[in-house]
N, C-alpha and C positions, 0 to 999 in steps of 0.2 A: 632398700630394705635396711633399717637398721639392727646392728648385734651391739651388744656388748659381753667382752671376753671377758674370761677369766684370769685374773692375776698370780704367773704363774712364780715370779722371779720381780722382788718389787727392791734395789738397792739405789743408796743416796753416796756415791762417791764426791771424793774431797776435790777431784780436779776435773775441768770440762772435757768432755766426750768425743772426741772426732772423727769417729768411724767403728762403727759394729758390723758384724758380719756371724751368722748364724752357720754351722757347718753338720752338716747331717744331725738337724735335731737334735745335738745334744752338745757341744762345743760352742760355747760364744766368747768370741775374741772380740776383745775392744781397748781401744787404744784412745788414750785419755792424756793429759798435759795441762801445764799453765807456763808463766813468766821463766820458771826456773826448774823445769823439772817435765820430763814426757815418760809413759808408761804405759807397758802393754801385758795385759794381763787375759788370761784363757777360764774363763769360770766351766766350768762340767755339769750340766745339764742336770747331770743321773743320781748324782750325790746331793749334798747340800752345799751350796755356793761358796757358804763360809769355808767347808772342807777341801773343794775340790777345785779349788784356784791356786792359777799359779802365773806370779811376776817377773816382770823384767825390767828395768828402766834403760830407757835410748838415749843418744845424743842429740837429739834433736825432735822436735813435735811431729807427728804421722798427720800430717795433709792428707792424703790418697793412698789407700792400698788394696789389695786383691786378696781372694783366700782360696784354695783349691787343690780336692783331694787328689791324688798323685799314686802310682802306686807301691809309692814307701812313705804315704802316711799323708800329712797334711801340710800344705805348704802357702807359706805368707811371703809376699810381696810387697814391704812397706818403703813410700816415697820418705824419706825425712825430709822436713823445711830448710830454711836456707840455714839455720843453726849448722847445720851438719854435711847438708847438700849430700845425701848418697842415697842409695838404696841399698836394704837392704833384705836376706832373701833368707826366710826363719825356719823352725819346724819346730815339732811338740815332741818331746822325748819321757818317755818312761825309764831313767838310769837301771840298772839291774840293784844296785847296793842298796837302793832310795826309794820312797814310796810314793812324793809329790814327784810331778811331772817336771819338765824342766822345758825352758828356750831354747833351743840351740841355732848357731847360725851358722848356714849352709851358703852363702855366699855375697858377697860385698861389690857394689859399683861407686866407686869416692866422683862426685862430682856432678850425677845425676838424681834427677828425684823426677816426680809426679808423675806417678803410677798408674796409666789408664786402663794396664793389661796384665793377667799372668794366666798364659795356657802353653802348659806342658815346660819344654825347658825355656820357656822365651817369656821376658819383663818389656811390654810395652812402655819405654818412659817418654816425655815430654819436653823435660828442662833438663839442658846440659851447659856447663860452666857457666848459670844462668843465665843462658838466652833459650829461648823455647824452642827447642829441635828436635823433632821426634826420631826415637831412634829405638833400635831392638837388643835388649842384654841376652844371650844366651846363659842362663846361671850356673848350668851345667860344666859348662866350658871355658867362662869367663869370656867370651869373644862380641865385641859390639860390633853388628852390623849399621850401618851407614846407612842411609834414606836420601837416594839424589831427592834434589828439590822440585816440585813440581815446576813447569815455564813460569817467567816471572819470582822465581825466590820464593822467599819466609819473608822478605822485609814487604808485603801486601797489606793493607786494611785485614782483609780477610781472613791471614794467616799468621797478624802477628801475637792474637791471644792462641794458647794452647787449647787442640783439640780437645773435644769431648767424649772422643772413643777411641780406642785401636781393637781393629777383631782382625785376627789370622782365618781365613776364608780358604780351605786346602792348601796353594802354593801361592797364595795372595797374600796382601794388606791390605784394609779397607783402614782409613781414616777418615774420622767422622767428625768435620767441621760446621759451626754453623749456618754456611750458607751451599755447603755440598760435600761429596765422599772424595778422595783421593784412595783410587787404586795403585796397588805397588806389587810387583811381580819378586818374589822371594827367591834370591840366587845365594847357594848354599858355598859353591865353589868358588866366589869371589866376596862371600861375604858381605853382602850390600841389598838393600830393595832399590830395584830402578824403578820407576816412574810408569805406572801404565798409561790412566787415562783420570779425570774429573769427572764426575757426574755432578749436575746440576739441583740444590733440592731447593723446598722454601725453609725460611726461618729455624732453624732448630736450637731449641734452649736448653735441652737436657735431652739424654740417649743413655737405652738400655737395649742388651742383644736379647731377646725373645724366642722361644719353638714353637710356635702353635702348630695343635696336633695335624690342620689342613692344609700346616704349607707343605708345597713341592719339594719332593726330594733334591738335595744339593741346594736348595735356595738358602740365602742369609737371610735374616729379618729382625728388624728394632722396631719397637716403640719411643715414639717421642714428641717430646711436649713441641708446641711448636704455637702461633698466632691463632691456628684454626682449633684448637685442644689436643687431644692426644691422638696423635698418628702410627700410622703401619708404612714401615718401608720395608718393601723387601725388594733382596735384588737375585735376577735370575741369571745366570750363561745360556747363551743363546749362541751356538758354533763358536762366531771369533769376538761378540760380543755382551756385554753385560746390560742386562735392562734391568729399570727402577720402576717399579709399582706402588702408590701411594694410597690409602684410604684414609679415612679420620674413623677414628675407634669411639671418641667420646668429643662432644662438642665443647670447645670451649663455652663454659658459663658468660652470662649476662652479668654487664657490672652493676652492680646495686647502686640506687640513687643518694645523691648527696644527704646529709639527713639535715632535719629539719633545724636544727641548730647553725647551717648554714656553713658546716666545718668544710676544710677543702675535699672534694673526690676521693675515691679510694686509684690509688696510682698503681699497687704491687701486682703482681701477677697471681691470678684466680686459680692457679693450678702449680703444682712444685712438687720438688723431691720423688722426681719419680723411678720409682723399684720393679722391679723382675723378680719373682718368685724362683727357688731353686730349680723347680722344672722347666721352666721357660715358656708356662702357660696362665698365669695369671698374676696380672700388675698391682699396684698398691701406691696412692698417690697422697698427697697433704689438697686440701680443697679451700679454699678461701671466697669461694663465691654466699656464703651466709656474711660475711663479715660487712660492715657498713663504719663510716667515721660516729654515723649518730647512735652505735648501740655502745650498752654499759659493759658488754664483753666480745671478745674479737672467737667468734667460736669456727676454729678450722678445726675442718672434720677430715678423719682419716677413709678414703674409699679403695675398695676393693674390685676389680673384674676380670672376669676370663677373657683371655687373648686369642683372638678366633680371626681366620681372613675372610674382608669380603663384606661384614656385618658393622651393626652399631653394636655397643655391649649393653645403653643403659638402662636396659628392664635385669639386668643380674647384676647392678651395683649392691654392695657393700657397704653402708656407712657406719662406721662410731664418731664420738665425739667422748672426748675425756675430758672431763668436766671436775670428776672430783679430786680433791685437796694431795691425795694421794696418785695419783696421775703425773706423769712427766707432763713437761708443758711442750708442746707441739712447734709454739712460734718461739720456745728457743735455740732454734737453730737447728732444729731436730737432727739426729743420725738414726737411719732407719734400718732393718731389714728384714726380710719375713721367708721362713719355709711353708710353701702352700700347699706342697703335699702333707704336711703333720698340722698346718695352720696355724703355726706359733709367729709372731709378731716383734722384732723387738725396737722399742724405741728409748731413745739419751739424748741430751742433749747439753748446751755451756753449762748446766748449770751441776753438772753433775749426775741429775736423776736419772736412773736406766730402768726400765722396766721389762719382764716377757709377758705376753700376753697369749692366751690360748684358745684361738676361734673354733679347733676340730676336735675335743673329743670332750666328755659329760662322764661322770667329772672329768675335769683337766688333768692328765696327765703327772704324773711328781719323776718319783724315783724307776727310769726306765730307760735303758742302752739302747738305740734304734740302730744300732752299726758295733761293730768291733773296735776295740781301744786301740785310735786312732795313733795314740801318743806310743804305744808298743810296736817296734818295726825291727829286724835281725838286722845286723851287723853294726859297727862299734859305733858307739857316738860320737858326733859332730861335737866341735868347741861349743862350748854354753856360750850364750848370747852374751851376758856380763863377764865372763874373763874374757869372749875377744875385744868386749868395747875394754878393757882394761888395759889390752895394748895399743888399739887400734888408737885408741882419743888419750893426747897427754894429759886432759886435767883427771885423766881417772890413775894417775899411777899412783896416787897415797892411797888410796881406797882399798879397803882389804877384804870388803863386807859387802855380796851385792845385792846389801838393804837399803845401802846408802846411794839417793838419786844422786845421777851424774848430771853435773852441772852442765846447764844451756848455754852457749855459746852468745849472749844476746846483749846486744848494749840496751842499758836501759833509759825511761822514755825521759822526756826533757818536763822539769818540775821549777814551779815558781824557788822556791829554795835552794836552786842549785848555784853554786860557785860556779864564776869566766872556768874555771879549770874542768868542774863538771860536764857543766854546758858540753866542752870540745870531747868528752867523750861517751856522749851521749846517742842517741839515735839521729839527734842534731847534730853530728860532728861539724858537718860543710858549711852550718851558719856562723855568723860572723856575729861575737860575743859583744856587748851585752844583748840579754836577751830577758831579762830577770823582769819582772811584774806584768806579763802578758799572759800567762800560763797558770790559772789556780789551781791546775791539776795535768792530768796529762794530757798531752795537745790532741789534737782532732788526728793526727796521722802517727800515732803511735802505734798502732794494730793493735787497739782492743777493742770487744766484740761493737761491731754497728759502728764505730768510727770512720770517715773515709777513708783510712788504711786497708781497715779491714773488708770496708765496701768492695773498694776495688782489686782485693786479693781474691774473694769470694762471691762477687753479684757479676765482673769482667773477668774472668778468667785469666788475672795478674799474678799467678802464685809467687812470686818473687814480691822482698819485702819493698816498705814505698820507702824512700828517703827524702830530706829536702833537698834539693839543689842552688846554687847561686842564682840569684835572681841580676838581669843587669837590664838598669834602665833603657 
């Protein structure tokens, strides 16, 4: 069935998009960056955008982060990139003296980043003194717990890109790699997850944790895209063991035929970006099965379905298709996410464009609180996010203003014009100078968008930057 919503929240930001996250209907945090500069900013639903935002600039660009309400208010879990390599653990504050809201940052890990998890006091991360080690922050308490290795190591085919989940399952770990789960038994008095067991799954390419309202009490369950289209894993305890149960929810698409202009195949995947609604009963996916090399537009459509065990879902799909001039564009990189209890929608992407969109109520929804001002919470305030980056990162100690972006940490990329002396402090450093008339712009592995830098940061699971290496005969 196709909709098309109402445009609820239509803004054109200066720098690319890397992550939204919708929080009770009325909070949308997004976190945005370029070459020189990352920023995370909280728009307020209930007001007007322009009024009821509020900034902060990072040391570093937000890869991965989590958002989730707590009960003293709301609370962020951001991965920084290698600029900065930390994580860091934020909130939203109302000052008493002040009437914008303010960042504050409630807790710092130097050295870790890629943020696959934030439930309750525990930071799922991925990447430590980057090498990819999963491991557990408690922010609460400042204390990392340790993850023995599964037999056979981290150094595996299988295990050396970073996972695609971590869920806390009661006194578990589930870690959710592409080719199977790693359970981890959580020991609080020695501080560490030991190792329980593997389970075996097929292909998974992207994972979200799911409720639907017919699974078994105490069971886990994700959705995930995988070879066959979008799957049901859910896993049960059964005495002293754990069983996996598999369905496909939605069949992967039929790949359309070459077109007649004889151009090559369509290669990319007919299915992506796939989302879990706040209740954790209906998904929301990017579709690429319309797309062909021989048509004059590449039209991926946004679908909708409830998350049910047992069943197919596609007689209660969902479709749009944003088409007009005013429409964020979908195949740029999209960051999505959607509340499907209020039906709000939100998509951004590199290019800057964010939009909200509103599938559930006639008219659409404007100026309306669906929760209590989250940013209001008793006892004193935490350090503001910009005075602790002000001590925390030396290049911010002239800084007196925190309007002013704090400088990224980043060499920059290697340019036909550069001088032997440039060149060496380049993103090129390790090559061996001259290098000058090869280069009419910036090379293929500088990390910018669609580059092989960036392929392999974002299409393989590499979040660590690419460099070049000595090459020897």
């Amino acid at each position: 069935m196709s909709s098309v919503p109402a445009t609820l929240v239509r803004l054109d930001l200066s720098l690319s998009v890397t992550w939204v996250q919708l929080v009770a209907g009325t909070w949308l945090f997004v976190a945005s960056s370029n070459d020189r500069e990352s920023k995370l900013s909280c728009y307020d639903l209930a007001v007007k955008p322009t009024q009821g935002t509020t900034h902060a600039y990072l040391p570093g660009r937000v890869r991965t982060a989590k958002a989730e309400i707590q009960e003293d208010g709301v609370v962020l879990a951001l991965g920084l990139a290698h600029e900065a390599q930390a994580v860091y653990v934020v909130t939203l504050r109302k000052p008493e003296s002040e009437t914008p809201n303010v960042f504050c940052q409630l807790a710092q890990l130097q050295g870790s980043s890629h943020v696959l998890m934030l439930s309750g006091n525990f930071v799922g991360c991925a990447v430590r003194g980057g090498l990819n080690i999963p491991h557990l922050f408690n922010w609460r308490t400042g204390v990392v717990y340790e993850m023995e290795p599964p037999p056979g190591g981290l150094d595996l085919p299988a295990r050396r890109s970073v996972p695609h989940l971590m869920v806390l399952w009661g006194d578990q770990l589930v870690v959710v790699r592409t080719n199977h789960l790693e359970i981890y038994d959580i020991r609080h008095d020695t501080r560490t997850a030991s190792f329980s067991q593997v389970i075996e799954v097929s292909g998974i390419w992207e994972v979200s944790v799911c409720s639907p309202v017919d699974a078994p009490p105490q069971s886990l369950s994700f959705v995930a895209i995988s070879p066959a289209g979008i799957e049901m894993l859910s896993l049960h305890k059964l005495d002293d063991t754990i069983q996996l149960d598999q369905s496909v929810l939605v069949q992967m698409p039929t790949r359309p035929e070459p077109g007649t202009r004889r151009l090559p195949a369509i290669e990319h995947p007919l299915i992506c970006s796939l989302r879990v609604g706040a209740s954790g009963r209906r998904m929301l996916w990017i579709s690429a099965a319309e797309a062909s090399a021989d048509a004059l537009k590449y039209p991926l459509r946004l679908f909708q379905a409830p998350i049910t065990t047992g069943t197919t879902t596609e007689n209660h799909h969902l479709c749009s298709t944003f088409e007009n001039d005013e429409d964020p564009a979908l195949w740029g990189v999209a960051s999505l996410d959607f509340d499907d209890a209020l039906g709000l929608v939100t998509v951004a992407n590199v290019f800057g464009e964010l939009a909200v969109f509103d599938y559930g109520s006639e008219p659409p929804f404007r100026e309306h609180r669906w929760t209590k001002d989250l940013a209001c919470s008793p006892g004193p305030l935490p350090p503001r996010l910009s005075s602790v980056s002000e001590i925390t990162v030396p290049q911010l100690q002239s800084l007196n203003s925190s309007k002013d972006p704090i400088p990224l940490n980043t060499l920059p990329a290697l340019r036909r014009s550069m001088t032997d002396e440039e060149m060496c402090q380049s993103r090129w450093c390790l090559a061996r100078p001259p290098l000058r008339n090869h280069f009419p712009s910036e090379y293929l592995w500088a990390g910018t968008p669609c580059d092989d830098a960036w392929l392999l940061n974002h299409a393989y699971d590499q979040p660590t930057p690419a460099y070049l290496e000595k090459l020897e005969d």
